[in-house]
N, C-alpha and C positions, 0 to 999 in steps of 0.2 A: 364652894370650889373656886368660885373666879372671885374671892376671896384671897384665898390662901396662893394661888397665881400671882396677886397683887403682891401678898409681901415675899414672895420669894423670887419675885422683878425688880424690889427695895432692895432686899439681901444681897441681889448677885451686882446690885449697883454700885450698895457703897462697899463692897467687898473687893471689885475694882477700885477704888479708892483707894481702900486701903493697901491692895498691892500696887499702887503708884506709888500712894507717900512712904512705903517700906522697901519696895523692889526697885524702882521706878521703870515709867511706865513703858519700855523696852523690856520686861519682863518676857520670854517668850511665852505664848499661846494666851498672854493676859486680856485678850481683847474677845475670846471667848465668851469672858462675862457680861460684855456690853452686848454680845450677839443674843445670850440665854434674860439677857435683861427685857431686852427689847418681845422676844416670841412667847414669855411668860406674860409681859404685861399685853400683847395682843391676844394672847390666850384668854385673859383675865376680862377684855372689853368683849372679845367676843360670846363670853359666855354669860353674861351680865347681858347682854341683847339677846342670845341666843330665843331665847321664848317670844322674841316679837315676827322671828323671819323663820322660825323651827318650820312650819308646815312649809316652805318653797324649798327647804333644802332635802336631794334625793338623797333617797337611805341608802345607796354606791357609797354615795361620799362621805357620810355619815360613818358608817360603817366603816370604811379604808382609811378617814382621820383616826380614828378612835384604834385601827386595827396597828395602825405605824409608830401613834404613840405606845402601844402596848408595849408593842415589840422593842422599839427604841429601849423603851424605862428597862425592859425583863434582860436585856443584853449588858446595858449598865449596872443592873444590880449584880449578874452574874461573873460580871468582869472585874467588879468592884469585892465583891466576896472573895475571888481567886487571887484577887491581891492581895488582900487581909490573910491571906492562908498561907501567906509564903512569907509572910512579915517573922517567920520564927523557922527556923533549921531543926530539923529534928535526928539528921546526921551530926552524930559527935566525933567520929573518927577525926584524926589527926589528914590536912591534906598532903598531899603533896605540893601542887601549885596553888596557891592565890591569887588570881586577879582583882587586883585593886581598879572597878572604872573610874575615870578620869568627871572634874565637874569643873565648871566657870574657874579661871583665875583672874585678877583683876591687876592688870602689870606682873607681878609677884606673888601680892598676896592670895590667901585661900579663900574660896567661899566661904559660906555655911557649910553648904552641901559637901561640901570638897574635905573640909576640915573634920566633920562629923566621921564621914569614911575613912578618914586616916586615922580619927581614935580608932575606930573598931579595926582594925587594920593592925593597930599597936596591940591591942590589947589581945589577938590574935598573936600575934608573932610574940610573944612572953610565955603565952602559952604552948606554940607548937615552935619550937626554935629550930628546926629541919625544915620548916618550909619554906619554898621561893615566891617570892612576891613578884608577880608580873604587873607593873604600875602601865597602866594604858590610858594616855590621852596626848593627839598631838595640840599644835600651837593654832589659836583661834584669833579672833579679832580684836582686839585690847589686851591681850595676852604678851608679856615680855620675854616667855620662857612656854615651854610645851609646860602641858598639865603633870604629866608623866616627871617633869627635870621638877618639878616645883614639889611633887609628890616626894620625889627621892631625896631631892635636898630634907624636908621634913623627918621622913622616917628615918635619915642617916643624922641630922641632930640630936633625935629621943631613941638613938642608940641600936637601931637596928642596922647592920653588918654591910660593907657596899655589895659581899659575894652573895648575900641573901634575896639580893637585888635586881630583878632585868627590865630595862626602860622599854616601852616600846610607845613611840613619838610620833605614828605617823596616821594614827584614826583621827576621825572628826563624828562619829557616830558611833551607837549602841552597837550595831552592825559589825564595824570595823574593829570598834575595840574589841571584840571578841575573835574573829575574824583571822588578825595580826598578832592577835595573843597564843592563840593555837601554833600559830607559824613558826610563833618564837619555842614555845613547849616543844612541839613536835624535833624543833632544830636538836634540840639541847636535850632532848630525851634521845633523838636516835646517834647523838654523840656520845652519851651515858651510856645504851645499851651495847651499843658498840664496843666501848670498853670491857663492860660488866662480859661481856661474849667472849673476849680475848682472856680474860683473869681466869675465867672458869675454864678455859679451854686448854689453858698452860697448866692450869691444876690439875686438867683429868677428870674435869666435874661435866654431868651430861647439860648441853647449856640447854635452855627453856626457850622456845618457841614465844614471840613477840605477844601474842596473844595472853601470855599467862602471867607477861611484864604490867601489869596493870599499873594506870595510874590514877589516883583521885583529884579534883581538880574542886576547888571553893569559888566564890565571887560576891566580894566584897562591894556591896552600893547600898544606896539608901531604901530604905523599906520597900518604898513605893514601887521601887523600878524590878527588883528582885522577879517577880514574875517572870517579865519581858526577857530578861537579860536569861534566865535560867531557858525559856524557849527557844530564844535562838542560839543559846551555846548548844543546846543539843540539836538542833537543826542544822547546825554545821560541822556534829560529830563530837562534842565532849560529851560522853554517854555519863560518866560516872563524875554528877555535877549535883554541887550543894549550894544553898546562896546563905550570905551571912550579912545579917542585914542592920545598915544602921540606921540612927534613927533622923529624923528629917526638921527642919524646920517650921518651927511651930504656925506659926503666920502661915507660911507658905502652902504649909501642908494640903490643909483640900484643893486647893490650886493643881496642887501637883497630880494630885490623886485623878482630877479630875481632867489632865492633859495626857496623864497616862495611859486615861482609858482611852484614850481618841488613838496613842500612839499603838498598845498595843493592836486595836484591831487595825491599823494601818498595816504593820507590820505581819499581821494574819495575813492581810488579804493580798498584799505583796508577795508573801512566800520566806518572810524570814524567819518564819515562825513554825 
């Protein structure tokens, strides 16, 4: 055991390396692996002595280490599973709104991350040509343009419509893009219904109770995030929510996976969830 400690204190060393010399090393939550380096390789010394000092140490404490690691591993595996379960949609229905969340821009240009979501984004809108793409992300720090104005620009090059289109520029979080994006649906739905009320009502048709106005709502991110992002859309009231998920970068990937899980139970334990 204080073996296998050892090489997975090696693993998560140069694995920070490698997201320096690919990310660099302003990667958010990348310092992570220097912290999981470090308590694997004192795991690993500790239990390589462990049988010289075993009989001084009380079985409290023995017991409550051994009980914190359990639990610690059984909350990651669990979180980690539930991420892997949402990495595929199994709603087909056509939506109505799409939000696209927002990821890094770098002056103009796109991410990975950012670019990956706007194929599937595309590849979406060929398909459902009726629906509105809510592009969510404002403007960050090295950023020349909101995330959202760099998104549209994109999808209005590879031919998707400006009217198919609603920016909204003023989140900086999972949170907010969701949040603001509601605000904007909500606007522009009870402008629609509104209508739809008046057409029917001139025609002599019985109009339909808000209620029965149902709308479907999608949300387009990277595999990883899909979870989170599906949580708090319905924690903020988008009931009828599907995630469409793309797919992430390779390198980055357990990185990701592995900040995710940190964010979502952050976000459990806050309440946006």
């Amino acid at each position: 055991m204080a073996f296998l400690l050892g090489v997975f204190s090696v693993f998560c060393l140069v694995y920070y390396g490698v997201i320096a010399a690919y990310a660099g090393v302003e990667t958010s939550f990348s310092a992570i692996w220097l912290v999981l380096s470090f308590f694997l390789a004192l795991g690993s010394v500790l239990l390589h002595f462990y049988g010289r000092f075993k009989d001084r140490v009380p079985i409290r404490l023995e017991v409550t280490v051994v009980t914190i690691v359990a639990a610690f591993f059984a909350v990651f595996v669990i979180v980690e599973t539930a991420m892997g379960l949402n990495f595929f949609s199994l709603k087909k229905q056509s939506a109505d709104y799409v939000i696209v969340l927002g990821a890094q821009v770098k002056g103009r240009a796109l991410s990975r991350s950012l670019e990956y979501r706007l194929e599937k984004a595309l590849e979406y809108a060929r398909v459902h040509s009726n629906t509105v793409f809510v592009l969510s992300g404002g403007k960050g720090p090295g950023e020349d343009v909101s995330e959202a104005r760099a998104m549209y620009e994109y999808m209005l090059d590879h031919g998707v419509p400006d009217y198919q289109m609603i920016l909204e520029e003023n989140s900086h979080s999972t949170y907010e893009n969701l949040v603001y994006s509601k605000m904007l649906i909500d606007e522009r739905e009870s402008g629609r219904r509104a209508m739809i009320r008046k057409v029917m009502a001139d025609a002599g048709y019985l109009v339909p109770p808000d209620e029965e106005m149902t709308i479907r709502v999608g949300i387009v991110t990277s595999n990883f995030h899909v979870l989170r992002a599906k949580g708090i859309a319905k924690k903020i009231g988008i009931s009828d929510i599907s995630g469409i998920a793309s797919k992430s970068d390779p390198v980055l990937f357990l990185h990701f996976c592995i900040r995710e899980c940190f964010a979502i139970l952050k976000d459990k334990f806050v309440g946006n969830m």
